[in-house]
N, CA, C and O of each residue as an XYZ file, in Angstrom:
676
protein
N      49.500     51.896    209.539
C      50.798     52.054    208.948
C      50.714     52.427    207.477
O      51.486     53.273    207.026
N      49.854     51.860    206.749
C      49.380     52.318    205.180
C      47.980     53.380    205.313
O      47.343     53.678    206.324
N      47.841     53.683    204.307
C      46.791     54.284    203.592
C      45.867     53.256    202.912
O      46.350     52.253    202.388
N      44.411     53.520    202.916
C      43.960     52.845    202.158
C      43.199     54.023    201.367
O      42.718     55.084    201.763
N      43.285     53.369    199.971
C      42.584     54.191    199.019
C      42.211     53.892    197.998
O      43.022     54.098    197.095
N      41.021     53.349    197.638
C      40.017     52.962    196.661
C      40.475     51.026    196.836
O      41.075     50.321    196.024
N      39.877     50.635    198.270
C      40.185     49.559    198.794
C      41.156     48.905    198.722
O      40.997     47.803    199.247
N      42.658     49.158    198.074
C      43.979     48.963    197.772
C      44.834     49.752    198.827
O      44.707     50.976    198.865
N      45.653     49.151    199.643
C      46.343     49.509    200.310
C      47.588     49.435    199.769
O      48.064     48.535    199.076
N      48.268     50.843    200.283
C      49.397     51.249    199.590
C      50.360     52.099    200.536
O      49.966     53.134    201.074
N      51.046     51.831    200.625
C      52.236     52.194    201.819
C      52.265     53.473    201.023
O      52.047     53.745    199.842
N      52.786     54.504    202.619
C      53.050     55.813    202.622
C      54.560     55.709    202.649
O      55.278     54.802    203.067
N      54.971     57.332    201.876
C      56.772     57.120    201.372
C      57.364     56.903    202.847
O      57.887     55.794    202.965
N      57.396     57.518    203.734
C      58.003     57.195    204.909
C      57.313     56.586    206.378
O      57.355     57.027    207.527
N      56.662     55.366    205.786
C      56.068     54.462    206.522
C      57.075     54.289    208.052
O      56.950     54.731    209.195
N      58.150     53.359    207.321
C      59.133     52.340    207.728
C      60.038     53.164    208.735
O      60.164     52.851    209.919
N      60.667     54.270    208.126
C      60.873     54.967    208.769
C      60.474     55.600    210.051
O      61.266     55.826    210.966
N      58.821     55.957    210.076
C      58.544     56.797    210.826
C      58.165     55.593    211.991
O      57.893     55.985    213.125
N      58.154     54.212    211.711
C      58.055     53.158    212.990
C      59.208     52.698    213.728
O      59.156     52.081    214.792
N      60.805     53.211    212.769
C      61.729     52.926    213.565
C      62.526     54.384    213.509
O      63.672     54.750    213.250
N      61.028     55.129    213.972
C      61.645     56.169    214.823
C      62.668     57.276    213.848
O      63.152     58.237    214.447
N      62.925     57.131    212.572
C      63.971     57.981    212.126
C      63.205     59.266    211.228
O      61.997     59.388    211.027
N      64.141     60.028    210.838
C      63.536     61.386    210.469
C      62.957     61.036    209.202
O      63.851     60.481    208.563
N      62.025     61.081    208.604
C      61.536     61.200    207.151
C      62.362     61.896    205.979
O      62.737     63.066    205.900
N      62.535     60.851    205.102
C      63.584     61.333    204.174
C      63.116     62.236    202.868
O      62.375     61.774    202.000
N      63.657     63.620    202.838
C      63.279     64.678    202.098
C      64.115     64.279    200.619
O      65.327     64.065    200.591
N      63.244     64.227    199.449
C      63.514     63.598    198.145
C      63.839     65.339    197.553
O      63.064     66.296    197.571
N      65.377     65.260    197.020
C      65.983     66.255    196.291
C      66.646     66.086    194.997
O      66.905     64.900    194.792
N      67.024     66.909    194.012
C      67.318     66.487    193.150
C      68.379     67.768    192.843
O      68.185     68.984    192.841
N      69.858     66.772    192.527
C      70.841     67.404    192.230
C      71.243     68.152    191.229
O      71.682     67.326    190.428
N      71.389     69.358    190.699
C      71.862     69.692    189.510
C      73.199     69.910    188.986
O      73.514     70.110    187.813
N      73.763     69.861    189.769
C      75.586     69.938    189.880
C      76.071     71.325    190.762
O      77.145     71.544    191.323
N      75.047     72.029    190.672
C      75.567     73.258    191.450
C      74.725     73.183    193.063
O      75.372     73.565    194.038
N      73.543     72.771    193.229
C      72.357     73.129    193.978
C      71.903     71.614    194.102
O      72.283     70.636    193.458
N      70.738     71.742    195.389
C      69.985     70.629    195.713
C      68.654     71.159    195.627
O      68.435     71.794    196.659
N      67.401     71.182    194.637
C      66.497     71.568    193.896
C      64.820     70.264    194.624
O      64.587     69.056    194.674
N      64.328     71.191    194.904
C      63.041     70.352    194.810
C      62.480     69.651    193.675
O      62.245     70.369    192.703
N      62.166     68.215    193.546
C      61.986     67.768    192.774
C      60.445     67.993    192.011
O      59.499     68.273    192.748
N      60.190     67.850    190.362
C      59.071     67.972    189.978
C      57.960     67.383    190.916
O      58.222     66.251    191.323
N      56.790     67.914    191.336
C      55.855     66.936    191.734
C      55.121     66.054    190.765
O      54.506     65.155    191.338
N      55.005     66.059    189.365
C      54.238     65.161    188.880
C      54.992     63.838    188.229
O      54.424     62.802    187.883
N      56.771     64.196    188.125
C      57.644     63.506    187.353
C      58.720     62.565    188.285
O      59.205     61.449    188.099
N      58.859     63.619    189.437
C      60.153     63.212    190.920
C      61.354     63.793    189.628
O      62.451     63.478    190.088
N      61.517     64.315    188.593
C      62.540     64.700    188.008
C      62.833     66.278    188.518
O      62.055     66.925    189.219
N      64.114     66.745    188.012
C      64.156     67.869    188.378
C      63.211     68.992    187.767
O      62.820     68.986    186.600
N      63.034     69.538    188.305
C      61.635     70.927    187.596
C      62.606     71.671    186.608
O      63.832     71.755    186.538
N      61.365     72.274    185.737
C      62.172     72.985    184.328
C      62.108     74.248    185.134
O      61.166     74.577    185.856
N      63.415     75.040    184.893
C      63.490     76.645    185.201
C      62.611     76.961    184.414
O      61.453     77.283    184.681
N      63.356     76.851    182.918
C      62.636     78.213    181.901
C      61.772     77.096    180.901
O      62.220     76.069    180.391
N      60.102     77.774    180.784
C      59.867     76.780    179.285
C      60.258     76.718    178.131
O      60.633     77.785    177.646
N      60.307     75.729    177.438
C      60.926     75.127    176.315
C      60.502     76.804    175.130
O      59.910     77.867    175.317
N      61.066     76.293    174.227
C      61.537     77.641    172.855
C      60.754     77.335    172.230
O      60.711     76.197    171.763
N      59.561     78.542    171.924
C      58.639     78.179    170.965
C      59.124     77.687    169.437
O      60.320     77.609    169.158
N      58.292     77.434    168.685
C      58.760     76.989    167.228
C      59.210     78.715    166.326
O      58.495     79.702    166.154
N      60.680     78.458    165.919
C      60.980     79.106    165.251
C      59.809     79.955    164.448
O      58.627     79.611    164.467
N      60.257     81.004    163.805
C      59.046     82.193    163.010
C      60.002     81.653    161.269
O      61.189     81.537    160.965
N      58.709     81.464    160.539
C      58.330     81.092    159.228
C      57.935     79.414    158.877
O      57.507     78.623    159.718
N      58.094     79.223    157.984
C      57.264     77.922    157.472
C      57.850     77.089    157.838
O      58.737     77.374    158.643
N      57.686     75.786    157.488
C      58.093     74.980    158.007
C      59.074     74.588    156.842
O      58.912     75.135    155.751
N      60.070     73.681    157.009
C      61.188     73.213    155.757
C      60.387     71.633    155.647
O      60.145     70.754    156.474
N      60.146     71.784    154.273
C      59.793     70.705    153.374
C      60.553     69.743    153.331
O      61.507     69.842    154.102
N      60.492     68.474    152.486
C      61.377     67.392    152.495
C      62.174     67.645    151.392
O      61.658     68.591    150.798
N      63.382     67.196    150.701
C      63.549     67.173    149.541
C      62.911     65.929    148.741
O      62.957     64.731    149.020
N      62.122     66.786    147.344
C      61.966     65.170    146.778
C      63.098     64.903    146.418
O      64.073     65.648    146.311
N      62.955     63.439    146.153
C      63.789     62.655    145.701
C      64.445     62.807    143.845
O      63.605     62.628    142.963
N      65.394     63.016    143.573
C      65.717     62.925    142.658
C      66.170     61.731    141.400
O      67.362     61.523    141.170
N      65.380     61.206    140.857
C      64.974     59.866    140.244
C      66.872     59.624    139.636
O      67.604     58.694    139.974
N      67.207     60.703    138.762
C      68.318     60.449    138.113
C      69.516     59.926    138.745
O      70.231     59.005    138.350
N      69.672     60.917    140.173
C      70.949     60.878    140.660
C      70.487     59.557    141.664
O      71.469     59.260    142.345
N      69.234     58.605    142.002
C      68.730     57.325    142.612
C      69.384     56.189    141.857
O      70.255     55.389    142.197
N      68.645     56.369    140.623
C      69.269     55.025    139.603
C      70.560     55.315    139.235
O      71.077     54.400    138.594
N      71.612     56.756    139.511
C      73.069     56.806    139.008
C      73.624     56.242    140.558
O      74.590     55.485    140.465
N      73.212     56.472    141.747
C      73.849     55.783    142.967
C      73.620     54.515    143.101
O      74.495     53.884    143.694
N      72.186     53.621    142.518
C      72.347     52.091    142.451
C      73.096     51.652    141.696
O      73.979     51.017    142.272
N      73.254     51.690    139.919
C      74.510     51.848    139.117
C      75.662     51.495    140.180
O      76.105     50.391    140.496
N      75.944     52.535    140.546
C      77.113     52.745    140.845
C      77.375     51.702    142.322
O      78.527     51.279    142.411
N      76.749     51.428    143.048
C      76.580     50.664    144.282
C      77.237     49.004    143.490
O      78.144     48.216    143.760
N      76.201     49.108    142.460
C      76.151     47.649    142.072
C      77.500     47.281    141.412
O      77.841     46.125    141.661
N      78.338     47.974    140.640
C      79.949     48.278    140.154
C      80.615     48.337    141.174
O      81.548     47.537    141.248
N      80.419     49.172    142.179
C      81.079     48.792    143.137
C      81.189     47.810    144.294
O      82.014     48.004    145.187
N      80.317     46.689    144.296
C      80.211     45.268    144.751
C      80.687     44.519    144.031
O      81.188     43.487    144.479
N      80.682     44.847    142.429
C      81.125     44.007    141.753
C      82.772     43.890    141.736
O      83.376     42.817    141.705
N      83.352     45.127    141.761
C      84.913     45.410    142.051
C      85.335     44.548    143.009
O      86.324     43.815    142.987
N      84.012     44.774    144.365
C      84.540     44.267    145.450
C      84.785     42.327    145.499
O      85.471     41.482    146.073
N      83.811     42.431    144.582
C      84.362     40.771    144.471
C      84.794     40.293    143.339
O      84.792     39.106    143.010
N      85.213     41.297    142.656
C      86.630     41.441    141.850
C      86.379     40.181    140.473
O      87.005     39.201    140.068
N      84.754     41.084    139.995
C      83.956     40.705    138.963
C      84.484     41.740    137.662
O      84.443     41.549    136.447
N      85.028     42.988    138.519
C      85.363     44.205    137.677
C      86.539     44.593    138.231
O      86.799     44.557    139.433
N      87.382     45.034    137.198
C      88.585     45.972    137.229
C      88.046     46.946    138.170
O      86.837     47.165    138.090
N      89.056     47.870    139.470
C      88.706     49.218    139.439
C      88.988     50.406    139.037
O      88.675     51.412    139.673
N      89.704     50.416    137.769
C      89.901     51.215    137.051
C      88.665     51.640    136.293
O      88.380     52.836    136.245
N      87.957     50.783    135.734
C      86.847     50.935    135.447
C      85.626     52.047    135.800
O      84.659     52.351    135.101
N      86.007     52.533    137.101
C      84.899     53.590    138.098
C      86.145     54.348    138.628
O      86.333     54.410    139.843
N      87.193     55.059    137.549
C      88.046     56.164    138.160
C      86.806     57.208    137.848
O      86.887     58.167    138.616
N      85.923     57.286    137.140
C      85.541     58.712    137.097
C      83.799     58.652    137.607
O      82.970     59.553    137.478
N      83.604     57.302    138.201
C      82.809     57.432    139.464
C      82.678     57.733    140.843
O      81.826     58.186    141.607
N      84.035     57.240    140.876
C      84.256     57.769    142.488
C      85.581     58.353    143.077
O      86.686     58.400    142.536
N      85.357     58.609    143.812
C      86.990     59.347    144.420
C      88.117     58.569    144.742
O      87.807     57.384    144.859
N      88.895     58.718    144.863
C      90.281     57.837    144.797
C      90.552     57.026    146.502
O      91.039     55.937    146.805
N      90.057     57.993    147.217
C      90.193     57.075    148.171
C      89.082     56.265    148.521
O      89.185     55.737    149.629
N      87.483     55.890    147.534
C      86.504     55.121    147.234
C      87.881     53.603    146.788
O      87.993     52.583    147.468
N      88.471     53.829    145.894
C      89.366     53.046    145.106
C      90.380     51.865    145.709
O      90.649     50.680    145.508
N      90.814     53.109    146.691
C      91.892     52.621    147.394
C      90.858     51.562    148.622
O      91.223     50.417    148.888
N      90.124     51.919    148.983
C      89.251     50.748    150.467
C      89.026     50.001    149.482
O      89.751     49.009    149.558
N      88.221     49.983    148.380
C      88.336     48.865    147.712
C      88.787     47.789    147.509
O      88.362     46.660    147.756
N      90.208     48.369    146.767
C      90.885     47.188    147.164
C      91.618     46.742    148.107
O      92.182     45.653    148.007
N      91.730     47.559    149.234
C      92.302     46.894    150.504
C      90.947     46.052    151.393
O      91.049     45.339    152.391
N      89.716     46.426    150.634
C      88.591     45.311    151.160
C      88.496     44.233    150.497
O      88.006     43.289    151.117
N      89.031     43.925    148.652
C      88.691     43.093    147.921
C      88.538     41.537    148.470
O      89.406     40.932    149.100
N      87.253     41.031    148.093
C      86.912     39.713    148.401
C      86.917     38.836    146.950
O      86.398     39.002    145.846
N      87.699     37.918    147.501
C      88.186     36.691    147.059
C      86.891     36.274    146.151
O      85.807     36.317    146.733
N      86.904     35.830    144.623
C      85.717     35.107    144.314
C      85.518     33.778    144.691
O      86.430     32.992    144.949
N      84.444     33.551    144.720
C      84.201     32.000    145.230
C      82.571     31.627    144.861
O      81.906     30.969    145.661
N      82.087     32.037    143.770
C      80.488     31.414    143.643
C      79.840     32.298    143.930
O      79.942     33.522    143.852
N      78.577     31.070    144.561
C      77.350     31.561    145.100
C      77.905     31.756    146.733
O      77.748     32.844    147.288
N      78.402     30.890    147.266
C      79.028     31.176    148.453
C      79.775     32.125    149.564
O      79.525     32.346    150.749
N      80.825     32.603    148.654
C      81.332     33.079    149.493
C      81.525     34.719    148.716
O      82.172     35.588    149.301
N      80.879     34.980    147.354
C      81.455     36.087    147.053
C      80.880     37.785    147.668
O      81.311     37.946    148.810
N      80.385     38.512    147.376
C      79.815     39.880    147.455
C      78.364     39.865    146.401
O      78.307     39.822    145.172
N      77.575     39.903    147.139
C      76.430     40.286    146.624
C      75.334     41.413    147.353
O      75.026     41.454    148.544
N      74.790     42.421    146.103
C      73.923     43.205    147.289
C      72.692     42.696    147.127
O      72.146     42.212    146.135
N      72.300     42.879    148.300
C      71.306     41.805    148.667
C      70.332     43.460    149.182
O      69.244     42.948    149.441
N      70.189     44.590    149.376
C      69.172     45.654    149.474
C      69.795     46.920    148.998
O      71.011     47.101    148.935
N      68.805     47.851    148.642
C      69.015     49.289    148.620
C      68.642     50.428    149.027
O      67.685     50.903    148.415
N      69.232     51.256    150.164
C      67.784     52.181    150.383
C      68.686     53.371    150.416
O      69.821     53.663    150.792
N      67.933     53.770    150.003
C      68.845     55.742    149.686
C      68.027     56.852    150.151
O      66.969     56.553    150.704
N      68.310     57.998    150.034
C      67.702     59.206    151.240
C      68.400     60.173    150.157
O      69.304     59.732    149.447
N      67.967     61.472    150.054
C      68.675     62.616    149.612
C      68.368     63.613    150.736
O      67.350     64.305    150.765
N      69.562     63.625    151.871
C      68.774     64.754    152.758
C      69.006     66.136    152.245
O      68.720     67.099    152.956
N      69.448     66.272    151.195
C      69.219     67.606    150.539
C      69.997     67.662    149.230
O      70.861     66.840    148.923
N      69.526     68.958    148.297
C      69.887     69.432    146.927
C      71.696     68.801    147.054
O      72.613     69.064    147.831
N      71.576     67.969    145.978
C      73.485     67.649    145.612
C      74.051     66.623    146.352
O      75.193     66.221    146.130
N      73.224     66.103    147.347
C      73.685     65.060    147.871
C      72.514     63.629    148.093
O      71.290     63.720    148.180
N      73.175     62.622    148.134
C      72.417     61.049    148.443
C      73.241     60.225    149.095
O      74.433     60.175    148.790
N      72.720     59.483    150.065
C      73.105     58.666    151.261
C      72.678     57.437    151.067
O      71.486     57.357    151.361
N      73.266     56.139    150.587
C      72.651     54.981    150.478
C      73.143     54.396    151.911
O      74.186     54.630    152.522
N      71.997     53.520    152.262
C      72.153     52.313    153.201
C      72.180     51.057    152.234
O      71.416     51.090    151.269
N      72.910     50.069    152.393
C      72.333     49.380    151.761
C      73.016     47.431    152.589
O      73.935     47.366    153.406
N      72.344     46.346    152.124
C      73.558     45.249    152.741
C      73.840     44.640    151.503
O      73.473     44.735    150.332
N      74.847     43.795    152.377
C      75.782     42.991    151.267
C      76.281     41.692    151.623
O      77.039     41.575    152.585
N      75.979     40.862    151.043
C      76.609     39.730    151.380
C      78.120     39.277    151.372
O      78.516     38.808    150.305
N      79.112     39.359    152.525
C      80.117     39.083    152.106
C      80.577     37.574    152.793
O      80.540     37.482    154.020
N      80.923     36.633    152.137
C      81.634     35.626    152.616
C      80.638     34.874    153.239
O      81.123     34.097    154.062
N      79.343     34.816    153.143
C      78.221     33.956    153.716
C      77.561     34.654    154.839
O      76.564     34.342    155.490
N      78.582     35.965    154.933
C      77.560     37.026    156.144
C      76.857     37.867    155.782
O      77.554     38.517    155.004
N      75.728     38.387    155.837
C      75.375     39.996    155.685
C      75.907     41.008    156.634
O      75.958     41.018    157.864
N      76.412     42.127    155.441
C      77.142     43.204    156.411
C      76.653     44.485    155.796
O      76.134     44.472    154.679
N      76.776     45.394    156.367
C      75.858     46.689    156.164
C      77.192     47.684    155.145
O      78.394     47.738    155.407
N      76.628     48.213    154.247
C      77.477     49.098    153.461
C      76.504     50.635    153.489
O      75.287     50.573    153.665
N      77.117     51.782    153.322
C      77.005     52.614    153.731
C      77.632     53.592    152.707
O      78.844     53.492    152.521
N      77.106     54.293    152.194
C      78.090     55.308    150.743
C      77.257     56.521    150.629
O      76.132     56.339    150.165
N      77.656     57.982    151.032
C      77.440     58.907    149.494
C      77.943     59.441    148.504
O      79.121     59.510    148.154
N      76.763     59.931    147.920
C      77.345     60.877    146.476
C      77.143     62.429    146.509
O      76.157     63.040    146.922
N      78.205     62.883    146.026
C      77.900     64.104    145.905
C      77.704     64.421    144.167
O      77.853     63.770    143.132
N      77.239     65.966    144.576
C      77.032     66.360    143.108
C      78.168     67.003    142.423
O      78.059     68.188    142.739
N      79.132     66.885    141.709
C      80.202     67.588    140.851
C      79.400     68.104    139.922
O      78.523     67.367    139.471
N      79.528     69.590    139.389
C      79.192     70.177    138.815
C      77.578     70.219    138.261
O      76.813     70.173    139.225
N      77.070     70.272    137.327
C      75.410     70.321    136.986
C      75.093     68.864    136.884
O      74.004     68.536    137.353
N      75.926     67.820    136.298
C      75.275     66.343    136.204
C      76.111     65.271    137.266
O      75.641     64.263    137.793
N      77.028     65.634    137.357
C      77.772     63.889    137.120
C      77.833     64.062    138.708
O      78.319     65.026    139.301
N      77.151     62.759    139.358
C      77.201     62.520    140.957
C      78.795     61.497    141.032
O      79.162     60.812    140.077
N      79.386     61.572    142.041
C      80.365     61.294    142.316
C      80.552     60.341    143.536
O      80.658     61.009    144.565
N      80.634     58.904    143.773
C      80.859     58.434    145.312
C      82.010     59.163    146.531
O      83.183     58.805    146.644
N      81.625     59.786    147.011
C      82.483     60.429    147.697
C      83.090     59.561    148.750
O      84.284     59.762    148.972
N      82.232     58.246    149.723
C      82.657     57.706    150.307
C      81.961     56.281    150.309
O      81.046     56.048    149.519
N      82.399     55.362    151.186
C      81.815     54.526    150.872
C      82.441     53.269    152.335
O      83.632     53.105    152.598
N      81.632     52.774    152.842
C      81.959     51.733    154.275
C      81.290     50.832    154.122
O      80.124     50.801    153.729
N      82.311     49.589    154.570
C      80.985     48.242    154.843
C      81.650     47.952    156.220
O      82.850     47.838    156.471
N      80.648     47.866    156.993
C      80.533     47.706    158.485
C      80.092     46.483    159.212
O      80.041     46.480    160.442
């Protein structure tokens, strides 16, 4: 009823079947239009066409990192935790960030309360996935929880980076 092979016995796909007599079941694989023979080395469906070679020219580099507009988005991260637990005016960062940065603000503002319960950032990690822009991850302590905040900056004109947005999740 099995196979033996390399002293391990191992049932054949339509063993069971073929002792109670029924037809051996043919393994297909659906694509939405057709019923397709399945890969033999995967049981997935087989590739029509092979995959797309690698594009023609070099490869795209990383951006380095830009030191200035790094320490102007922590700055600015850290003012804006501080707003959030309403250590700082937000008038203070009208010409850091965009107005509707301003407005979540204070419809997020947390209550002061200490060491306990206020807003603190507790990490920082930032990315520039390219020229004029930076993406911070970062967390924050709000109210005795850690919660994830999330902001970029863009570049306005030759210097001044700008928070364009900004989430705590």
């Amino acid at each position: 009823m099995s196979q033996t092979l390399d002293h391990k016995e191992t049932p054949s796909e339509n063993t069971l079947r073929r002792v109670l007599g029924l037809r051996p079941v043919r393994t297909v694989v659906f694509d939405g239009d057709d019923f397709l023979d399945p890969c033999p080395t995967c049981g997935h469906r087989a590739p029509v066409d092979a995959p797309a070679g690698l594009p023609p020219g070099d490869p795209v580099s990383d951006v380095p990192l830009d030191r200035v507009a790094i320490q102007h988005a922590q700055r600015t991260v850290v003012l804006l935790v501080e707003v959030l637990d309403q250590r700082r005016p937000a008038t203070q960062l009208t010409d850091l960030v965009a107005p509707r940065v301003l407005r979540y603000l204070r419809a997020m503002s947390v209550a002061r309360s200490g060491l306990r319960g206020g807003a603190r950032l507790l990490s920082f990690h930032p990315s520039q996935p390219h020229e004029g822009a930076v993406e911070v991850a970062a967390s924050v302590r709000i109210r005795g929880r850690r919660r994830a905040l999330a902001a970029s900056f863009t570049l306005v004109g030759l210097d001044r980076w700008v928070c364009s947005t900004m989430r705590i999740l």
